[in-house]
Structures are given as C-alpha cells and as structure tokens.
C-alpha positions in Angstrom: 41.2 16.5 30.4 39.9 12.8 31.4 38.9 12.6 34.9 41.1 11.1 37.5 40.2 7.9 38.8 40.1 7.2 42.9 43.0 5.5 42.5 44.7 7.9 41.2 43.4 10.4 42.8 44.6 8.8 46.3 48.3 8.7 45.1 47.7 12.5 44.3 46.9 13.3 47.4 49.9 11.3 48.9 52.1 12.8 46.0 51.2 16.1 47.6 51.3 15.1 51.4 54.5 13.9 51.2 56.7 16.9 49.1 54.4 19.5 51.6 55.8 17.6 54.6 59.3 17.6 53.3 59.0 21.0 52.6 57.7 21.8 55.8 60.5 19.8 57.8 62.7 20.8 55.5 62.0 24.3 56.6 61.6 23.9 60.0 64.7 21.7 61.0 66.7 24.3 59.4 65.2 27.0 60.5 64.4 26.3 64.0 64.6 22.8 65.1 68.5 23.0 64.8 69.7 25.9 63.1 73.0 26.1 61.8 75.4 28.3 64.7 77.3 30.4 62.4 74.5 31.5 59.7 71.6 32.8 59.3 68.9 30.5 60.1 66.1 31.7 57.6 68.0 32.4 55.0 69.6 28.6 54.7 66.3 27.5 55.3 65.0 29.4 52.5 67.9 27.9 50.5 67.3 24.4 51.1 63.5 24.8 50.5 63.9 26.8 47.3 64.5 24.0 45.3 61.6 22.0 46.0 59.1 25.1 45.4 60.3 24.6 41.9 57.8 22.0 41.0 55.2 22.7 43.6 52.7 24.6 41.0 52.8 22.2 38.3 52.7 19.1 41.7 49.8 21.1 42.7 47.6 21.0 39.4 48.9 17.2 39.3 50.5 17.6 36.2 52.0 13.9 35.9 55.3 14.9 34.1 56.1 17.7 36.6 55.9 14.7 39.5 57.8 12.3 37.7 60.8 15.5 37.0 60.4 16.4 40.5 62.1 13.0 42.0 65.6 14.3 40.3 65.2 17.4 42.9 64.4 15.0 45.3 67.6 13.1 45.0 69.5 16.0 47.0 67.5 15.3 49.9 67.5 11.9 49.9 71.1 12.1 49.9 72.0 14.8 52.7 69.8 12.7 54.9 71.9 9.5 54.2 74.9 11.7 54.7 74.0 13.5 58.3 72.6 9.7 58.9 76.4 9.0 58.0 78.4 11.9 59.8 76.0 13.3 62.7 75.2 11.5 65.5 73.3 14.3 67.1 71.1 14.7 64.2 70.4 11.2 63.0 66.9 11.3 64.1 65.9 14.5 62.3 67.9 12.9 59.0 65.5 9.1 59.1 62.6 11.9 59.3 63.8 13.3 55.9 65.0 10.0 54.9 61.2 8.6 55.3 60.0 11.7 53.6 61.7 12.4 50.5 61.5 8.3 50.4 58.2 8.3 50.4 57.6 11.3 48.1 59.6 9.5 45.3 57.4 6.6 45.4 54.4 8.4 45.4 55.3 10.4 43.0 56.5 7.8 40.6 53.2 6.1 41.4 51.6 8.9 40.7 53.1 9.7 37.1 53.0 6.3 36.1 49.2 6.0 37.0 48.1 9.1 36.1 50.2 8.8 32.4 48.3 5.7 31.9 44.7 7.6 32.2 45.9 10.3 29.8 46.9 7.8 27.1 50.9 9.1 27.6 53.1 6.0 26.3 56.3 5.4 26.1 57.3 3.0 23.3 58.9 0.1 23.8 62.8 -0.1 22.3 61.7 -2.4 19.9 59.3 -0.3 18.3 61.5 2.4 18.9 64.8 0.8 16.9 61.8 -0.6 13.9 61.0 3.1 13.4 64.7 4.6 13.9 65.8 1.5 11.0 62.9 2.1 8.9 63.7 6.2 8.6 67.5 5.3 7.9 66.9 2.8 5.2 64.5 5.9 3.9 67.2 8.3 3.8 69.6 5.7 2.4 67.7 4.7 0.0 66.5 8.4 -1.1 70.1 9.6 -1.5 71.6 6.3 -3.7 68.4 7.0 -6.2 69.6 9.4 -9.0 67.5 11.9 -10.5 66.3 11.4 -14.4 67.7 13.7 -16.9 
C-alpha cells in the first residue's frame, strides 16, 4: 500500500477524532448526561452507539471507502440533533454538541476519502467517459447480433 502523505495523514487523524468523540458523547449524553426517565439508560445508549461501531474497524485501518460509507450512518445523527435543536429546549445545548460533531466528522471524512482515494490511484470516471464506453459496448452488441453467420 502507498504511504500516506502528512496531509493526509492529518485529516486521518481528525477523521478519527471526530467519529470517537461522537461516539463518546453519543454514549455519554444517553447514558448519563440526560438519560431517558422511562428506559433503560445503557441499553438506549448502546442502541444509539451501535450504529456507528459499524465502520469503526475499517475507520481505524483508514480504509478510505469505509470513511466515505460511514457519512450515510452519520446522517441519523446529524438529523436527531437538528430535530431535539427543533423540539427540546432543555436539550439544545447537548444537540449543537452533536450537531458540531457528526458535522465535522462528515467533512473530515469526505476529506479524508477524497484525499486519501487520490494517493491510491482510486478514480471515478467522469460521465463522459462513462456514456463513450456504455455507447461503444451497445453499438458492439448491436452490431454483433444484426451480423448473420455464413453457411
């Protein structure tokens, strides 16, 4: 694998800071910073962390696809902290500290991807290219099925 460059390796590191800090705060405004009254308090916890441990091995190894996959998990967190910003009044503050989390975990992971994609030679082709090779493989087909065979 081609080394990382500093770059690089800086928006690694703040890839990882800032899913381990959701994570955390995640965990610990459900669990103990305000629990929910009626359930239990580690469980939910371990319910709303549970999906973000899903990418956390390949997030670790900065695997540059698993970071980029990782913002769609993100998403739900971004959202319930614009909701309780919403609804709640008595936990806005805790909900602008997700906010700025999961906010900044989508950028540094999209930095991240995109940089670290770049190093490894991982492309994606441009429509044009993509719609000259798609055209190209049809007029193949096309052309292979009109031609009759010689008898």
């Amino acid at each position: 694998m081609k080394p990382m460059s500093k770059s690089t390796q800086n928006l690694r590191y703040f890839a990882l800071t800032a899913n381990l800090s959701l994570i955390l705060w995640v965990g610990l405004w459900q669990s103990t910073i305000s629990p929910h009254p009626h359930l239990n308090n580690f469980i939910l916890a371990g319910v709303w962390v549970l999906p973000m441990l899903l990418p956390l091995k390949g997030i670790l190894q900065g695997k540059p696809y698993t970071h980029a996959w990782a913002n769609f998990i993100l998403m739900l967190y971004f959202l319930h902290a614009l909701t309780i910003l919403w609804v709640d009044d008595g936990e806005r503050l805790l909900a602008m500290v997700e906010l700025g989390l999961a906010s900044s975990a989508f950028v540094a992971n999209i930095l991240f991807a995109r940089n670290r994609g770049r190093e490894l030679g991982n492309k994606l082709k441009k429509l044009s290219q993509v719609e000259k090779e798609e055209r190209a493989a049809h007029e193949e087909k096309t052309t292979s099925k009109t031609e009759k065979p010689n008898r």
